[in-house]
C-alpha positions in Angstrom: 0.0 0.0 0.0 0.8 3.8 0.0 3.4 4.4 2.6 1.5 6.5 4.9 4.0 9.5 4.8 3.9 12.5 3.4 5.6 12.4 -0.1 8.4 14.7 1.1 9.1 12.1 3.3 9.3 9.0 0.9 11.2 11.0 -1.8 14.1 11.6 1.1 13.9 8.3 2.4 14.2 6.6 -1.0 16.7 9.4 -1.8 18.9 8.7 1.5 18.9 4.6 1.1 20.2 5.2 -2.7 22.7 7.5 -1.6 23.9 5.8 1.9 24.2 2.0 0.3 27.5 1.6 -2.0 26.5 -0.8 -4.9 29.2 -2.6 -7.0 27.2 -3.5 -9.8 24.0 -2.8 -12.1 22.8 -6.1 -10.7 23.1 -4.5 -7.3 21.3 -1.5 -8.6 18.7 -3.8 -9.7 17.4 -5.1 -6.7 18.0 -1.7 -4.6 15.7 0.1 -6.6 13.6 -2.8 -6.2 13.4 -3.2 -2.6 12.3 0.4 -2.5 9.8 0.8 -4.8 6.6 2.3 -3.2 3.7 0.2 -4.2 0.7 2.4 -5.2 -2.7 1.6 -3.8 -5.8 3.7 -2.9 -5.2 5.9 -0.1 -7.6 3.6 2.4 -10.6 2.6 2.2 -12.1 6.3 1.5 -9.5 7.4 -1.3 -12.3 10.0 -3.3 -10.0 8.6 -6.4 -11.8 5.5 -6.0 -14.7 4.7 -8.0 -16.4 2.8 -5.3 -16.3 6.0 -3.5 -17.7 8.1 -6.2 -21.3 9.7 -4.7 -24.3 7.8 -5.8 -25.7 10.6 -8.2 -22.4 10.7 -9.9 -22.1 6.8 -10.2 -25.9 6.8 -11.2 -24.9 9.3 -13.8 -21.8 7.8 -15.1 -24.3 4.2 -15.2 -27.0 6.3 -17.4 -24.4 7.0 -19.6 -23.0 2.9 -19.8 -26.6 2.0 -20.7 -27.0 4.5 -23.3 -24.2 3.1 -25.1 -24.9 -0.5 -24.7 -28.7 0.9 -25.8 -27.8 2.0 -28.8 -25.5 -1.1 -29.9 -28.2 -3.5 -29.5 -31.2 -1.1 -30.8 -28.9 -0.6 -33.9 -29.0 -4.7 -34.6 -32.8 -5.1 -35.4 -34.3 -1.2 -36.1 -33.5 -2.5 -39.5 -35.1 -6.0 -39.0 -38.6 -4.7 -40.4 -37.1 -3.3 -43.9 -36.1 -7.1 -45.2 -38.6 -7.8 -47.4 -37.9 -4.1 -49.0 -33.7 -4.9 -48.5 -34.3 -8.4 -50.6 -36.2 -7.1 -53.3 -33.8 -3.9 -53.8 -30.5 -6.2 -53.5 -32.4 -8.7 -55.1 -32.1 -11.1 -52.6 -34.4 -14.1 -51.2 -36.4 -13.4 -47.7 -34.7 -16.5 -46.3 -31.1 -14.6 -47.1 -31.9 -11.2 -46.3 -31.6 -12.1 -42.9 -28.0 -12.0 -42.9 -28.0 -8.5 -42.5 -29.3 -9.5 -38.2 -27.7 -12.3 -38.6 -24.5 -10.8 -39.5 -24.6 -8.0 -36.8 -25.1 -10.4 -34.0 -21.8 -12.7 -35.3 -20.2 -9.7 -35.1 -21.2 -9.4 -31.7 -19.5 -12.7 -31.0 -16.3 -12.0 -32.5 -15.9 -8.2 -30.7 -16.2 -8.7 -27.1 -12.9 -11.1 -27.8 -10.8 -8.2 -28.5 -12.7 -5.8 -27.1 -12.9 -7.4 -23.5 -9.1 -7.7 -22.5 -8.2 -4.6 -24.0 -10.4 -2.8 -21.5 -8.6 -4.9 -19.0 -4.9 -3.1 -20.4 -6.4 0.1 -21.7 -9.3 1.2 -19.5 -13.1 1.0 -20.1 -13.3 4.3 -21.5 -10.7 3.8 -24.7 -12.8 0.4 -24.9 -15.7 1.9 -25.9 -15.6 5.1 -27.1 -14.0 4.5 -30.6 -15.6 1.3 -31.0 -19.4 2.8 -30.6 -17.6 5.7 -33.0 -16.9 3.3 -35.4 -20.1 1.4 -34.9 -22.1 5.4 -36.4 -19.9 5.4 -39.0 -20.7 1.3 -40.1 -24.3 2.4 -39.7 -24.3 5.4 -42.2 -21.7 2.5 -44.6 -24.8 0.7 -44.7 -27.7 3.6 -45.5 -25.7 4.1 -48.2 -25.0 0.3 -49.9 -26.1 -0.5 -53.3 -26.0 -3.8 -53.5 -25.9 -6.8 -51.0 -22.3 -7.3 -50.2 -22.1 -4.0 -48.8 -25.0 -4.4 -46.4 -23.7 -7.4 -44.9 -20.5 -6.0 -44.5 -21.0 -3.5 -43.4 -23.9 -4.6 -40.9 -21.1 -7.2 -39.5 -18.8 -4.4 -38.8 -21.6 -3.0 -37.5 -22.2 -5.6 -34.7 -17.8 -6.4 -34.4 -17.9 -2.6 -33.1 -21.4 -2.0 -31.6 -20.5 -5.3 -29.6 -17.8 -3.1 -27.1 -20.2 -1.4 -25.4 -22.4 -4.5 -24.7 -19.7 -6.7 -23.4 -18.0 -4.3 -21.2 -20.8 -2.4 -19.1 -21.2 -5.0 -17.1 -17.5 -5.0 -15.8 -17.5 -1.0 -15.8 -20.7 -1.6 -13.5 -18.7 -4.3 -11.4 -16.0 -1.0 -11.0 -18.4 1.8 -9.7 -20.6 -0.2 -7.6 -20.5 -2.6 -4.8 -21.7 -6.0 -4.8 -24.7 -5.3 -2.9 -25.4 -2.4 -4.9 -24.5 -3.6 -8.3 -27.5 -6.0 -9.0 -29.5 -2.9 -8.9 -27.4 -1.1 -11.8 -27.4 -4.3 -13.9 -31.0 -4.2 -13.9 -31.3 -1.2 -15.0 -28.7 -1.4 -17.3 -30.4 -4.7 -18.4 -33.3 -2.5 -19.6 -31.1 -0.9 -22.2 -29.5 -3.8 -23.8 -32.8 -6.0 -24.0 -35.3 -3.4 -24.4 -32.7 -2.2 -27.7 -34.0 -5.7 -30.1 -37.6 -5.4 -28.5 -38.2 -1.8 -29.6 -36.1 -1.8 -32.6 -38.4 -3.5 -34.8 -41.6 -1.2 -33.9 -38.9 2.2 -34.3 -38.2 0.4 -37.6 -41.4 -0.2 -38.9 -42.5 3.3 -38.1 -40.0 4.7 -40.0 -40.1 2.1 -43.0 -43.7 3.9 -43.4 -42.8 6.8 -43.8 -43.1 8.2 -47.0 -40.5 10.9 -46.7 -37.8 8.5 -45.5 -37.6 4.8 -45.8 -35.8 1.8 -45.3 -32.2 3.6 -45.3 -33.1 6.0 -42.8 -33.6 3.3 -39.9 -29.5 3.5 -40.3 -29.0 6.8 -40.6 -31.0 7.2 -37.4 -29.2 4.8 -35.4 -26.1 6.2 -36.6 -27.7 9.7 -35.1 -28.3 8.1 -31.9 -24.9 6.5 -31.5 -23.0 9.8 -32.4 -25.1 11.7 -30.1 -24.3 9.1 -26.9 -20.3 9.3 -27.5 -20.1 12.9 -27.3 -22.0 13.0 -24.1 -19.8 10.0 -23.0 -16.7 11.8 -24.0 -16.9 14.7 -22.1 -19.0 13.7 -19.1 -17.7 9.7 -18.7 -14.5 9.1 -16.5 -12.3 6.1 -16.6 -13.5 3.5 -13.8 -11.3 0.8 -14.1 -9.0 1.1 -11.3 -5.3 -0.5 -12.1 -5.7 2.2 -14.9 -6.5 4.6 -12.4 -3.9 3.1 -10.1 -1.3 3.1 -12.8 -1.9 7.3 -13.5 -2.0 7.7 -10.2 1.9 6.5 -10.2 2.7 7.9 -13.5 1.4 11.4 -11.4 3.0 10.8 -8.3 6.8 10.6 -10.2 6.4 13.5 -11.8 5.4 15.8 -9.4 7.9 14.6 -6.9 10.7 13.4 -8.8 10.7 9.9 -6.9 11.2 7.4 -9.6 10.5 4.4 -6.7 6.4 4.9 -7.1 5.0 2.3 -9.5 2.0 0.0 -9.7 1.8 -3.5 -11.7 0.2 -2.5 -14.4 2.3 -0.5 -15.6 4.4 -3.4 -16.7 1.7 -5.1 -18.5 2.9 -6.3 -22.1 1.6 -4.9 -24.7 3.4 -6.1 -27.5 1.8 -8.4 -30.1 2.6 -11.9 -28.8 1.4 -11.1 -25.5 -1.7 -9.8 -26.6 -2.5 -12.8 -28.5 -1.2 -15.4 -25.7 -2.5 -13.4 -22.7 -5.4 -11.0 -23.3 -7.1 -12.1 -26.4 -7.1 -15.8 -25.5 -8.3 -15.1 -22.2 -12.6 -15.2 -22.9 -11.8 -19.1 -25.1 -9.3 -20.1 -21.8 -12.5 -19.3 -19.5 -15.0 -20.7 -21.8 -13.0 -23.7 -22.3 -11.7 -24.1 -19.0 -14.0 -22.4 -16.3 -17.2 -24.9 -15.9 -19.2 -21.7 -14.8 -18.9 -19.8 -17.5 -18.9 -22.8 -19.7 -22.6 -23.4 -17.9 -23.8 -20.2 -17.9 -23.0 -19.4 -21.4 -24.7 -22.1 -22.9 -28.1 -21.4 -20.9 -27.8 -17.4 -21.7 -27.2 -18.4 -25.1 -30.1 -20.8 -25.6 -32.7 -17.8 -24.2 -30.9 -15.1 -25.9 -31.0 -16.5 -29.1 -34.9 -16.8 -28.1 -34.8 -13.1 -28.3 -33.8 -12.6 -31.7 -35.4 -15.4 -33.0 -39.0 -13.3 -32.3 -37.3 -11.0 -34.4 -38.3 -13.4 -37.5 -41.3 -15.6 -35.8 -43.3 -12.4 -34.7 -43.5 -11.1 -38.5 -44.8 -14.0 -39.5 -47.6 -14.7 -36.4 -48.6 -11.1 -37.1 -48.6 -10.0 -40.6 -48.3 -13.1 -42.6 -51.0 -14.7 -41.1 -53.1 -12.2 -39.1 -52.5 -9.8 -42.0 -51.8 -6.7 -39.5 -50.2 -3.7 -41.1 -46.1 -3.3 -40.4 -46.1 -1.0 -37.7 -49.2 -2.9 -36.2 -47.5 -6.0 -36.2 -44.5 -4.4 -34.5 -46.6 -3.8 -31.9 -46.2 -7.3 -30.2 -43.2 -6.3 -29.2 -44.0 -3.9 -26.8 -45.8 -7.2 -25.0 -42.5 -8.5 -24.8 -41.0 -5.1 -23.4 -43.7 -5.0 -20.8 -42.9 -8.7 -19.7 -39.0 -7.5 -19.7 -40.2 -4.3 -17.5 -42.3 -6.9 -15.2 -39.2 -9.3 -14.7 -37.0 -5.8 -12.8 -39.3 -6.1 -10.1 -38.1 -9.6 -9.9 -34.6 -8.9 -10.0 -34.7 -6.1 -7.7 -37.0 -8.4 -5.4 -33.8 -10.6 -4.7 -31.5 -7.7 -3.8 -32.6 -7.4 -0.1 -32.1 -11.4 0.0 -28.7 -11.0 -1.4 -27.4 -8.3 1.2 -29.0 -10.4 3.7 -26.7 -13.0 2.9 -23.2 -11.2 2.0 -23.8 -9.8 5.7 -24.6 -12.9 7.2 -21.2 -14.5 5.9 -19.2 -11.1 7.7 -19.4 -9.2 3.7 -17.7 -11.6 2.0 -19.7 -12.2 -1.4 -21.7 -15.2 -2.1 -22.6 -15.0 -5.5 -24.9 -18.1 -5.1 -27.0 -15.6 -3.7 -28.0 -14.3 -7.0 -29.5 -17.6 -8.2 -32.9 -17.9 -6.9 -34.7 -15.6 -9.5 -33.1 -18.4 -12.4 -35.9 -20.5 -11.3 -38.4 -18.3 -11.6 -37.0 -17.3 -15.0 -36.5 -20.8 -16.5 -40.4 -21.6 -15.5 -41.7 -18.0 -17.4 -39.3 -19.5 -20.2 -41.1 -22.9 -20.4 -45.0 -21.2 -20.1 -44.4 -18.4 -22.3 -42.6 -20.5 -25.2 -45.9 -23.1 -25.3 -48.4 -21.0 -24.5 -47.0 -18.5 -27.5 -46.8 -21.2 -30.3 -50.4 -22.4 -29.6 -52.4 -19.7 -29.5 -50.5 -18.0 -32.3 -52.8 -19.1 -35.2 -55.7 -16.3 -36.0 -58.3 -18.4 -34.9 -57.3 -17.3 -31.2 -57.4 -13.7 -29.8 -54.6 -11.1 -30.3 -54.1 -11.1 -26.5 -53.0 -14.5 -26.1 -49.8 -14.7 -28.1 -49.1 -11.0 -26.7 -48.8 -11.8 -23.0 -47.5 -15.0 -24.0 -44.6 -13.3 -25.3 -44.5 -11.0 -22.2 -43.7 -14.4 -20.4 -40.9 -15.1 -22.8 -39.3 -11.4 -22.3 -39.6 -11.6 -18.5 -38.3 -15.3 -18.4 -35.5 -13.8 -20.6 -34.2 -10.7 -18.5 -34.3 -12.8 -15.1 -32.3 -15.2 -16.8 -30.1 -13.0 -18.5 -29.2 -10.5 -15.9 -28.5 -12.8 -12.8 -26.3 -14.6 -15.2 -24.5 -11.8 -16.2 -24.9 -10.5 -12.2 -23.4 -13.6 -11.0 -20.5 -13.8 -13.8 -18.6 -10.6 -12.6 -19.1 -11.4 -8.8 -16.9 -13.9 -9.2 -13.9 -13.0 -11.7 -14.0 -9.0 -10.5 -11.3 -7.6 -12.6 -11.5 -10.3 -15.0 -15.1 -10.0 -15.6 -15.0 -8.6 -18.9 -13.2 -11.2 -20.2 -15.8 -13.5 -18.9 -18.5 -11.6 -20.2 -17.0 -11.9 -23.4 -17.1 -15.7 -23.3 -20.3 -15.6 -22.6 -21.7 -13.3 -25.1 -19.4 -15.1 -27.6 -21.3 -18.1 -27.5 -25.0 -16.7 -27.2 -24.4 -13.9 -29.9 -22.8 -17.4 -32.2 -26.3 -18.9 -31.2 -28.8 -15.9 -31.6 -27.3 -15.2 -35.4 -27.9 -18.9 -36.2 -31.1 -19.5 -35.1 -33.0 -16.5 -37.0 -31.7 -18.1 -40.2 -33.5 -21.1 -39.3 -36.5 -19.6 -38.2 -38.5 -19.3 -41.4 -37.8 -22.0 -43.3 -38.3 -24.1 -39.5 -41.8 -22.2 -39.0 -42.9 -22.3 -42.4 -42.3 -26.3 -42.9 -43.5 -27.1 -39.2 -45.9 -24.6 -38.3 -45.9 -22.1 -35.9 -47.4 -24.6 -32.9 -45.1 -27.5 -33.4 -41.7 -25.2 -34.0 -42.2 -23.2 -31.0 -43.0 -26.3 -29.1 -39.9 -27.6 -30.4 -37.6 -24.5 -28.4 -40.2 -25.1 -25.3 -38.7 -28.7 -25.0 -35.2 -27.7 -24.8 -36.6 -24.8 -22.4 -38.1 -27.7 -20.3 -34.7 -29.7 -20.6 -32.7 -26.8 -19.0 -35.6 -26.4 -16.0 -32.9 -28.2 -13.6 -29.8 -25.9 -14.3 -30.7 -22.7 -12.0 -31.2 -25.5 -9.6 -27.9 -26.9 -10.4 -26.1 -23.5 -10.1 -27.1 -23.4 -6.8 -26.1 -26.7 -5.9 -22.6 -26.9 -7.4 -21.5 -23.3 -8.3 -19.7 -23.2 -4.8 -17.4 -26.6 -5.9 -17.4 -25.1 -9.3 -15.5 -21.3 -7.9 -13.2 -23.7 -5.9 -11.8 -24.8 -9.2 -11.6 -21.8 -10.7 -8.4 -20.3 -12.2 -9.3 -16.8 -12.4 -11.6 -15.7 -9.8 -10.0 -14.0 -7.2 -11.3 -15.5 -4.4 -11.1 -19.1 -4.4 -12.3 -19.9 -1.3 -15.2 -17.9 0.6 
């Protein structure tokens, strides 16, 4: 820690034990220097440097600004979602392939948070974020402007490769501003942002898609708009919150303005060069996915319900307009239902916060992230219900309302899932949570862009009933697994490599 001296003080002690001990060679220089470095930490446990000391209004303010970017990554992969039938037949395209340009976004998704991830772990979160959501504007207006088909899927899966920053590193940012206790509370608002992006991109779309005076183009142009808009405000009003970074210019600070070249923190002797990179930071989200049995778990459940998500994206259009007939922006409409069901589900996630305290203060404030569980159960169950009751009251012959709050079920069963998931991932790997966020959106985001590709042909040949049936089973299968969270995700942390408490 921070010798507790003044600086005055450590410069002339490091000064005098430099000057008083004779040293016969540069190996003896070596380890003098380094038996007197001054280790830089936060000045005790109420350093004002520290973001977990920040005041709630500014940490609330910094968090509004977090969700904003992740919101308009995710609303930026299906505002365009309603224009496909007009994107096929002025690329000259098939339905079925025109759905590249989701599909295409979401891979991007995958393959971002892998770069993306660990370098916000060397760089900061802001430097993260920032050019990649930049970058994500510019993608956007690359593909109001294509001519041809090519361009709009690459230039939608640049799209998603950038846009994807932002939604795999909030979460960790979150994990660096707030304390356990509190931090459930952020993520679900934060939640709101990056789920409620794919729910009310379609009826944004739509509306605009109507619109005489602007078209299918202009569902780009405005989510470039939006995305331009939230990095200036996060340039100028967003402060780096990871806190080696902070740590690390708080050294860099502390030699120059007393001379004392003996301050220093690790990571300041991170490697940056391109081998280590690859071999250390890069490869870190496939070591955790590959060697981590939580996040190998929870990825593969999160990606099964996410990939429910984006699927609507393709099954809704064809409940509501090809077979009730309902206008565009009409049959956007469903997806509010879903929004609602997603708003519903906050109360369920902020329901388990008192529980959780209850429990980190019970075990003398040491975390227990098993604590965040309970609500998985609840989730898994809306998952099951809202899956069948959806695909069998879908045809026309039943009333609007039924497939509607069925699909409220699926949205709620969908953010419980997906945000004590995410809740639970960076309460156990802490600094390295981004890189386990990563994993895990890796693997659902691979899983969401396949499964909309599927989906019409699937619903088409089956039928609505018997498809969606089909993803209730699997939904039925993974009933157990909150169940077996709770039961093993103690053993499981034991194991792990990377969290930084092995043992509670």
């Amino acid at each position: 820690m921070v010798q507790h001296t003044s600086l005055t003080q450590d410069v002339e002690a490091g000064t005098e034990r430099l000057r008083t001990q004779p040293l016969s060679s540069e190996k003896d220089i070596g380890r003098d220097v380094e038996k007197t470095e001054i280790l830089i930490e936060w000045d005790g446990e109420d350093d004002v440097e520290n973001p977990q000391n920040w005041s709630t209004l500014f940490k609330t303010w910094v968090t509004l600004q977090l969700s904003l970017l992740a919101f308009g990554a995710s609303l930026a992969s299906s505002i365009i979602a309603p224009a496909n039938r007009t994107i096929a037949e002025y690329v000259g395209v098939s339905e079925e392939l025109v759905v590249l340009n989701v599909s295409l976004f979401i891979i991007g998704f995958a393959f971002g948070p892998l770069i993306w991830a660990p370098s916000s772990e060397v760089w900061g979160r802001r430097w993260s974020m920032l050019p990649a959501a930049t970058c994500l504007a510019c993608f956007s207006i690359g593909t109001a402007v294509s001519q041809n088909a090519a361009s709009v899927f690459i230039t939608r899966f640049f799209g998603g490769f950038f846009g994807s920053a932002a939604v795999s590193n909030v979460n960790a940012a979150l994990g660096d501003i707030w304390s356990r206790e509190a931090r459930g509370t952020a993520v679900c608002f934060y939640g709101l942002s990056v789920v409620g992006g794919p729910t009310l991109g379609p009826l944004i779309g739509s509306a605009i898609l109507v619109n005489p005076h602007m078209g299918w183009r202009w569902t780009e142009y405005i989510a470039a708009m939006l995305n331009f808009a939230v990095v200036a405000l996060a340039y100028f009003c967003m402060p780096e919150m990871y806190p080696p970074v902070l740590l690390k210019r708080k050294a860099q600070k502390m030699r120059q303005e007393t001379g004392n070249p003996l301050y220093y923190h690790p990571h300041e002797r991170i490697k940056v060069d391109v081998k280590s990179i690859i071999t250390k930071q890069l490869s870190r989200p496939f070591k955790m996915l590959l060697t981590e049995p939580m996040v190998t778990l929870i990825a593969f459940y999160a990606s099964f319900v996410y990939s429910i998500l984006y699927l609507t994206l393709q099954v809704f259009p064809i409940v509501f307009e090809e077979q009730r007939h309902w206008s565009p922006v009409v049959a956007s409409l469903p997806f509010l239902g879903m929004f609602i069901g997603i708003l519903a589900a906050t109360g369920v996630n902020l329901g388990n916060q008192p529980i959780y305290k209850r429990k980190c203060r019970a075990s003398n404030g040491k975390p227990i992230p098993e604590a965040r569980l309970p609500p998985l159960a609840i989730g898994a169950v809306l998952m099951v219900v809202g899956l069948f009751w959806f695909g069998w009251t879908a045809a026309p012959k039943y009333p609007w309302q039924s497939p509607v709050i069925a699909a409220a079920f699926v949205g709620g069963g969908f953010n419980i899932i997906f945000q004590q998931c995410i809740n639970y991932l960076v309460d156990v790997y802490g600094l390295y949570a981004a890189s386990a966020t990563a994993a895990n959106t890796f693997l659902r985001s691979v899983l969401a862009a396949g499964l909309p590709l599927a989906a019409r042909p699937m619903y088409h040949k089956m039928g609505v009933g018997p498809a969606t049936s089909v993803l209730g089973a699997v939904a039925a299968v993974l009933l157990p697994v909150p169940f077996i969270f709770m039961k093993i995700g103690y053993v499981l942390r034991k194991k792990s490599k990377f969290a930084p408490v092995s043992d509670d």
